[in-house]
C-alpha positions in Angstrom: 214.2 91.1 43.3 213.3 94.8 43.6 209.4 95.7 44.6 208.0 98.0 42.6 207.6 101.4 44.5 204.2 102.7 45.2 202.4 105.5 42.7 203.3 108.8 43.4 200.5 110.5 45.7 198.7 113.4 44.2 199.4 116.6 45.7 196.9 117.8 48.2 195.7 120.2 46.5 194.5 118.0 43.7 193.2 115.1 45.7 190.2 114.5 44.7 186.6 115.2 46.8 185.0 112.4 48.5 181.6 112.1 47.6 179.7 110.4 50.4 176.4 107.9 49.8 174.6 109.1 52.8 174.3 113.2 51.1 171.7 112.3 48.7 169.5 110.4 51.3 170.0 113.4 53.6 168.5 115.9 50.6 165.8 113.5 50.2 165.0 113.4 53.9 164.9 117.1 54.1 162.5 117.6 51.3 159.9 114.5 52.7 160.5 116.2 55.9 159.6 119.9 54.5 156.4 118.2 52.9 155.9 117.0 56.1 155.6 120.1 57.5 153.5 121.9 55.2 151.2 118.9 55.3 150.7 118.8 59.1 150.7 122.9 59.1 147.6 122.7 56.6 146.3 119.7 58.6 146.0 122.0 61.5 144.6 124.7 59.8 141.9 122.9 58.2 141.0 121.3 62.2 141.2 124.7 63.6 139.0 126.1 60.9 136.5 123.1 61.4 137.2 123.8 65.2 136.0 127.7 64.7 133.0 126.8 62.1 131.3 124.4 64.6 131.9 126.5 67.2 130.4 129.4 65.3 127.7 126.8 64.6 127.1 126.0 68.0 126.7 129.6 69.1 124.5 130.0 66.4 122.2 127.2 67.4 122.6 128.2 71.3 121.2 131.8 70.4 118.2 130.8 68.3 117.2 128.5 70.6 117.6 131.3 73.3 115.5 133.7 71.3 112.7 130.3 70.9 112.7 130.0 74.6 112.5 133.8 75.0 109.5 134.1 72.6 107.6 131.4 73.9 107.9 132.8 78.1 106.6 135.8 76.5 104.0 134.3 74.3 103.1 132.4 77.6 103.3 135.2 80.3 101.0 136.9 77.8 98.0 134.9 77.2 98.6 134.0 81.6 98.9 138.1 81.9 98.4 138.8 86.2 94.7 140.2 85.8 92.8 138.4 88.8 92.8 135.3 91.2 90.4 132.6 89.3 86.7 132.7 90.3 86.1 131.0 93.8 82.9 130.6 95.9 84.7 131.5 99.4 82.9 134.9 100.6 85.5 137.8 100.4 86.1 141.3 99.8 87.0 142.2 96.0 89.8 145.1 95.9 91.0 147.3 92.7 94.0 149.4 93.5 93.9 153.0 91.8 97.5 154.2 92.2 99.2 156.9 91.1 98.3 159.3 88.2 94.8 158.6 85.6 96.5 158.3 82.4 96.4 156.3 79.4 99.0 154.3 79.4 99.4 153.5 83.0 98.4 151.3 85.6 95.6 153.9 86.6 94.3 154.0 83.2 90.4 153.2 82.3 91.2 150.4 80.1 93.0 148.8 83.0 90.8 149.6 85.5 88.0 148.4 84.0 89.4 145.3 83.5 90.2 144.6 86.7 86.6 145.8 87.8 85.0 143.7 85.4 86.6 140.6 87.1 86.1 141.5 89.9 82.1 142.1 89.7 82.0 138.8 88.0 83.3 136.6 90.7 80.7 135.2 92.3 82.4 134.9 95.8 82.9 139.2 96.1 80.8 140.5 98.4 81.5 144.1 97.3 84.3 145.9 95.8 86.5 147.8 97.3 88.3 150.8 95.2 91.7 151.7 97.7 93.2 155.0 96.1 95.9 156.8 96.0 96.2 159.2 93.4 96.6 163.4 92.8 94.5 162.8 89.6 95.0 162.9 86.2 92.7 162.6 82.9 88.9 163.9 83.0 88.5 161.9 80.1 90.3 158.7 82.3 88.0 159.7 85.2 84.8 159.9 83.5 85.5 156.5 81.4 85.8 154.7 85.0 82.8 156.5 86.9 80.4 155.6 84.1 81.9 152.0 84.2 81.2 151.3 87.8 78.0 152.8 87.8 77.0 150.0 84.8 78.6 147.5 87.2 76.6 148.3 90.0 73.6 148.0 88.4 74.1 145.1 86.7 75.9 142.9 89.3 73.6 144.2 92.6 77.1 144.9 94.4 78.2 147.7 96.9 81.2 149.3 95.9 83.2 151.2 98.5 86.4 154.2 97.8 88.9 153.8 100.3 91.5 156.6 99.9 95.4 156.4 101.4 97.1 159.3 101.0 95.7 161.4 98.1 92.3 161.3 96.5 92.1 165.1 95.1 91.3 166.2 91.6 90.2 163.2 88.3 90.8 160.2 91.4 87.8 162.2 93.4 86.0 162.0 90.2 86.4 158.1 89.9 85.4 157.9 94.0 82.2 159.7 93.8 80.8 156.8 91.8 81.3 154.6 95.1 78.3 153.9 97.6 80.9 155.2 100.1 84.2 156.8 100.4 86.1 155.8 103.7 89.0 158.2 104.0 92.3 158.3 106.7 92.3 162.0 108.5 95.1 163.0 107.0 94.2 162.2 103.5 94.5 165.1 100.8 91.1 164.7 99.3 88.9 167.1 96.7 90.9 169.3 94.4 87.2 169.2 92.5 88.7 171.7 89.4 89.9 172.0 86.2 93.8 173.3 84.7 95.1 173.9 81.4 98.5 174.6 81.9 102.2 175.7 79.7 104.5 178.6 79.4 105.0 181.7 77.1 108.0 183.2 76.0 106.7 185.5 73.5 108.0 188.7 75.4 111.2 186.8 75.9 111.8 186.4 72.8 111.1 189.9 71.3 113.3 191.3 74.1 116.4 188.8 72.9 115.3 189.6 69.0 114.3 185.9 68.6 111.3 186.0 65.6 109.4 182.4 65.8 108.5 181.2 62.2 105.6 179.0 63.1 103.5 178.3 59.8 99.9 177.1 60.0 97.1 176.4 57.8 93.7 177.6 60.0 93.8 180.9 62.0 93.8 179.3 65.7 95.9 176.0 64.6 98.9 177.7 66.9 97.1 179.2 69.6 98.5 177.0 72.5 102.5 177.1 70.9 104.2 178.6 73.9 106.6 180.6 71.6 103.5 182.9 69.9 101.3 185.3 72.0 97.7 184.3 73.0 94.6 186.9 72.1 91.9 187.6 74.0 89.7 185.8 71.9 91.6 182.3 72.2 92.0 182.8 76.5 88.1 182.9 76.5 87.5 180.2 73.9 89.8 178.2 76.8 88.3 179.2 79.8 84.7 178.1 78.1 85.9 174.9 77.2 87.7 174.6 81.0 84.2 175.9 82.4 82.0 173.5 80.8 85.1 170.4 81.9 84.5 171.6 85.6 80.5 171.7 85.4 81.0 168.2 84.3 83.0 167.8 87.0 80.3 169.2 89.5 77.1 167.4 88.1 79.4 163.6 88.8 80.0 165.0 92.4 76.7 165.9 92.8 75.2 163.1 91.7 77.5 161.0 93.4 77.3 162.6 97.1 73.9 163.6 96.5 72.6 165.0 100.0 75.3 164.2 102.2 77.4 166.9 100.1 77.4 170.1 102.0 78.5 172.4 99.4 79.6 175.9 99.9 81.8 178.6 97.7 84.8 176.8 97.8 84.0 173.1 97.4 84.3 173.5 93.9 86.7 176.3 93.7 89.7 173.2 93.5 90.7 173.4 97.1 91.2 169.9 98.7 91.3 169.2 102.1 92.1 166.9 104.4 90.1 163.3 105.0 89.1 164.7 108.8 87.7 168.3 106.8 86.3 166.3 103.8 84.0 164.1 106.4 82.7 167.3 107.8 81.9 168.7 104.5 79.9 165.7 102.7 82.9 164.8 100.6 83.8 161.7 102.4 81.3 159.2 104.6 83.7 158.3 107.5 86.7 157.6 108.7 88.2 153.8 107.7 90.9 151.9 106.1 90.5 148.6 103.8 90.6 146.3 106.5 88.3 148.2 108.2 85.5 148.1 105.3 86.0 144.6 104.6 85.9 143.4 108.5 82.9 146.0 109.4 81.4 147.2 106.5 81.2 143.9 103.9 81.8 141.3 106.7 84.3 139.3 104.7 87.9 139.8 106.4 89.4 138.0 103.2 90.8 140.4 100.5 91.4 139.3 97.2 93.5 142.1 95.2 91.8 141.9 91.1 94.0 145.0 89.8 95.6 144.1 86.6 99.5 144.8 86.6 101.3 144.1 83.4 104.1 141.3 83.5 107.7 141.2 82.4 106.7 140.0 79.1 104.6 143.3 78.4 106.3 145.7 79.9 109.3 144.4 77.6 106.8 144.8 74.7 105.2 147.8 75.4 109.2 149.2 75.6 110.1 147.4 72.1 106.7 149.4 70.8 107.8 152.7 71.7 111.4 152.5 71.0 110.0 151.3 67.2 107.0 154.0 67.1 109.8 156.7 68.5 112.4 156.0 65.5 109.0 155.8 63.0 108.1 159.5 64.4 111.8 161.0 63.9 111.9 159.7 60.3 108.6 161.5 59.7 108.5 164.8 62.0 110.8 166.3 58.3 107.6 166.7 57.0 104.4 168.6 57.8 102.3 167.1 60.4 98.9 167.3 61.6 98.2 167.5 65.4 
């Protein structure tokens, strides 16, 4: 018996494509993977976002609390401001350093001084105060605010109170020193200067010969009289020189009162010379020759000195700067407008 043949096969090119199983699982792989992807993409975005915010967070909780801790050093340097050691019973020598120029606003000022004065005529345990200065001078106004000060001291406390001058002592700081019972002095100290300055420039001729015209508007005839860019008459140079005259008679009557006899006055002692200590001990303006340690071992017999001056602390110099940088930018926005001065 004959087996029936086989069916023809197709010709290749119309076989028939072989669709696998597997290909859709693949497709549906790939698109759970892709969501995957985007998932754990957004995932890390969100954490790193979070990451950033509390970061951000922290930062901002580090710097307040920064700024707390900054405020309250200040708030507490402040109120426990370097003025003078606490009141003891221990005999010793009270000093007040006078440094460097008689100025509002400085360490030599009279509302610092006096201060530091105060405390020290208050502790019972000075035997006397001591002023040790070094200063070219500064303020008459300064000057004569101290002076009057340590004179009320004096008499209300019973207490001695020497000058003891380093390397200058001429001018508003001779002013404050006449006021002491004594002034001890080193013979090379600068010391006097017993005068009164009002000093500046004029360009006025400079400017007419440059063809320069100054446009200075005033209400009141002598409101401009000291602008260095107008002329000065006659009339406003001896309106100055009277008011710089009766300033240095001022000047004299303190000295005078101050030195009493022991001044041996002459044409120039209160022509503004200074001289040195050696020459001012010869003329009256000085007692004798001595530094601090000297006065406290031989004069007040208490070797122990206890410095009173009052120095401002970090805290205030910081806000004394804060206060002038605000009061600076407060002036620029008004100096557009007319001011009076």
């Amino acid at each position: 018996m004959q087996e029936p043949s086989p069916p023809p096969e197709a010709p290749a090119d119309q076989a028939r494509p072989v669709t696998s199983s597997a290909e859709p699982v693949r497709k549906v792989a790939g698109l759970a993977s892709d969501a995957n992807w985007e998932r754990a993409t957004l995932e890390k975005l969100a954490f790193a976002t979070l990451h950033e915010q509390r970061l951000a967070r922290r930062w901002r909780n580090g710097l307040r609390m920064a700024w707390l801790m900054f405020l309250m050093v200040m708030a507490w340097t402040l109120f426990s401001r370097d003025v003078s050691p606490a009141a003891t019973s221990s005999a010793h020598t009270a000093m007040v350093e006078i440094s460097g120029e008689i100025v509002s606003d400085s360490p030599a000022s009279a509302e610092a001084v006096n201060a530091s004065l105060k405390a020290a005529f208050e502790d019972q345990g000075a035997l006397a105060v001591v002023l040790l200065i070094n200063s070219p001078g500064g303020s008459p106004v300064q000057a004569g605010i101290i002076n009057q000060e340590i004179q009320r001291l004096k008499a209300k406390h019973g207490k001695p109170v020497y000058a003891v001058v380093e390397e200058a002592c001429a001018s508003a700081a001779y002013y404050v020193a006449v006021a002491a019972d004594q002034i001890f002095v080193d013979k090379a100290s600068i010391v006097g200067g017993i005068g009164v300055l009002m000093d500046g420039f004029g360009f006025s001729g400079l400017m007419n010969r440059l063809g320069i015209e100054r446009r200075l508007l005033t209400a009141g005839e002598n409101k401009g009289w000291l602008d260095p860019f107008s002329p000065m008459n006659d009339r406003q140079r001896a309106f100055a020189q009277t008011m710089l005259d009766q300033i240095h008679q001022q000047f004299i009557e303190a000295v005078k009162a101050g030195r009493g006899d022991r001044l041996k006055a002459n044409n120039e002692t209160f022509s503004g010379l200074f001289w040195s200590g050696q020459q001012a001990v010869e003329q009256g303006l000085a007692d004798q020759l001595g530094s601090l340690e000297f006065v406290a071992r031989e004069i007040v017999k208490a070797e122990e000195i206890m410095d009173y001056t009052r120095r401002d602390n970090v805290a205030e110099r910081l806000a004394k700067r804060f206060g002038a940088s605000v009061g600076e930018v407060m002036l620029r926005s008004l100096q557009a407008g007319p001011v009076l001065r």
